[in-house]
Structure formats: structure tokens, C-alpha cells
C-alpha positions as a printed Julia matrix, in Angstrom:
98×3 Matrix{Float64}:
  16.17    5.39   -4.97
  15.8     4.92   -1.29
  14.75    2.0     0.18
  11.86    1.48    2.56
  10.09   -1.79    4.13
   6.05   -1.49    4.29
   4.58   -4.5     6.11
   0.74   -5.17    4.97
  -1.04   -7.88    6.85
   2.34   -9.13    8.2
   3.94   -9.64    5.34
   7.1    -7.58    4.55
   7.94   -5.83    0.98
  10.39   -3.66    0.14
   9.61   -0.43   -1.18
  10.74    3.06   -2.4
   9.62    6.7    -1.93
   8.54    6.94   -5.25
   5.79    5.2    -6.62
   2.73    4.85   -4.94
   1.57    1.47   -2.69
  -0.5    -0.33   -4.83
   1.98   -0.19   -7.26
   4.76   -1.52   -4.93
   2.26   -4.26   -3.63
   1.58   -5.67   -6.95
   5.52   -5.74   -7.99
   5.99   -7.65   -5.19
   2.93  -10.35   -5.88
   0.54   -8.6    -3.42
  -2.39   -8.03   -5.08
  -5.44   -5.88   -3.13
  -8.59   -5.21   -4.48
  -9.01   -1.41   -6.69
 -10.82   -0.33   -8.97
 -10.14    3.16  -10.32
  -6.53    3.48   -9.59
  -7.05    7.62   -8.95
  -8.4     7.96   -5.8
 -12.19    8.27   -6.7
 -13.9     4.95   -5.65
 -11.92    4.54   -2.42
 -11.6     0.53   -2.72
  -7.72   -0.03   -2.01
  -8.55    2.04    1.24
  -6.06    0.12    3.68
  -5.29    1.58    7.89
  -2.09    3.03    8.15
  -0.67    1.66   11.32
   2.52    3.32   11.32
   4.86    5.49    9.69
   3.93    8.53    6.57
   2.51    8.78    3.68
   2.09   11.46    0.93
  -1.39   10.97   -0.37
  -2.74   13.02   -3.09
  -6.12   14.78   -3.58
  -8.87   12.0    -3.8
 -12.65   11.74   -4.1
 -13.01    8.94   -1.75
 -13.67    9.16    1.53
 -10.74    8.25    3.91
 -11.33    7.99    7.46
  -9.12    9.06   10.11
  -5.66    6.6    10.08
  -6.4     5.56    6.49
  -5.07    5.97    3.08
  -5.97    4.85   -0.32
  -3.2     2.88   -1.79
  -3.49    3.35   -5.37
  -2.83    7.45   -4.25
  -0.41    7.29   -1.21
   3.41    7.03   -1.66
   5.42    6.26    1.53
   7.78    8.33    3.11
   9.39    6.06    5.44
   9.27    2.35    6.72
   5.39    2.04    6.86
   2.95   -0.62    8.33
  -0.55   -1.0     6.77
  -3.71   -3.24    7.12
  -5.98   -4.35    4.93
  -9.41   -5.67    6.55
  -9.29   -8.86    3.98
  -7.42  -11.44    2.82
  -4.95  -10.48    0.26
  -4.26  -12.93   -2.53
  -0.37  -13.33   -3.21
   1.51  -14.85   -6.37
   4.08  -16.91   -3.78
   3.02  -17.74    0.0
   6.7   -16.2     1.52
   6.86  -13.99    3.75
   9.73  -11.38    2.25
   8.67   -9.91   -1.2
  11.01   -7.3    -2.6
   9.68   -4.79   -5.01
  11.83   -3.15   -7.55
């Protein structure tokens, strides 16, 4: 498993090239909003600020520079945004996701 950092909202996590962001976020205590989980309603649409993603085939719409996290699995060290306040399970700053 290789390891990656994604910083969301300033906050740093590390990740892997395997499982897809939301998934990483919420192992690490980051919890953004979803619903569907599969790409169809589009509401864990974050900006991708820098760095690649793979993103699969999704309903939602996704603007230019954005990705749905519950569908988009990173490829390298990755920054992302999220235009709300995310609730977290500890106020630190490094979260490490296994």
C-alpha cells in the first residue's frame, strides 16, 4: 500500500491509492456530507486543488476542477476543498487513515 497525504480544508490525512476519498476521510474522523455513496446525487462534490484523481463513471454533475469523493481515488499527494465546514471526531490537525 502506498502512502499519500490529501489535505481537505487544511487539515492533513494520510491516505492510500486504493480506496476512494470519502472513505479515507471518514477513517480518519473527517466526516463530509453524502448521500448515495455511487456517484449519482453529487453531494460529497469537493474542488480538487491539486494533484490526480481516478474518478469513476458518475451521474452527478461535476464541474470543471471537481470530483465527487465518495467515487474518486487519489493517485498522488492531493489537496481538496470542501465549500463547508466539515465536522471532525478530534480537532488536530494530522489524522492518519489506515
Amino acid at each position: 500500500m502506498s502512502q499519500l497525504t490529501i489535505t481537505v480544508n487544511g487539515i492533513k490525512v494520510c491516505g492510500n491509492r486504493h480506496e476512494p476519498l470519502l472513505t479515507q476521510l471518514e477513517k480518519a474522523g473527517i466526516k463530509p456530507e453524502y448521500q448515495c455513496r455511487n456517484g449519482m446525487c453529487g453531494a460529497c462534490r469537493c474542488k480538487l486543488v491539486s494533484g490526480t484523481v481516478t474518478q469513476s463513471d458518475t451521474l452527478a454533475f461535476v464541474g470543471p476542477n471537481e470530483v465527487l469523493s465518495c467515487s474518486s481515488i487519489p493517485q498522488q499527494n492531493i489537496e481538496i476543498s470542501f465549500d463547508y465546514q466539515l465536522n471532525t471526531q478530534q480537532p488536530t490537525k494530522t489524522k492518519i487513515a489506515l
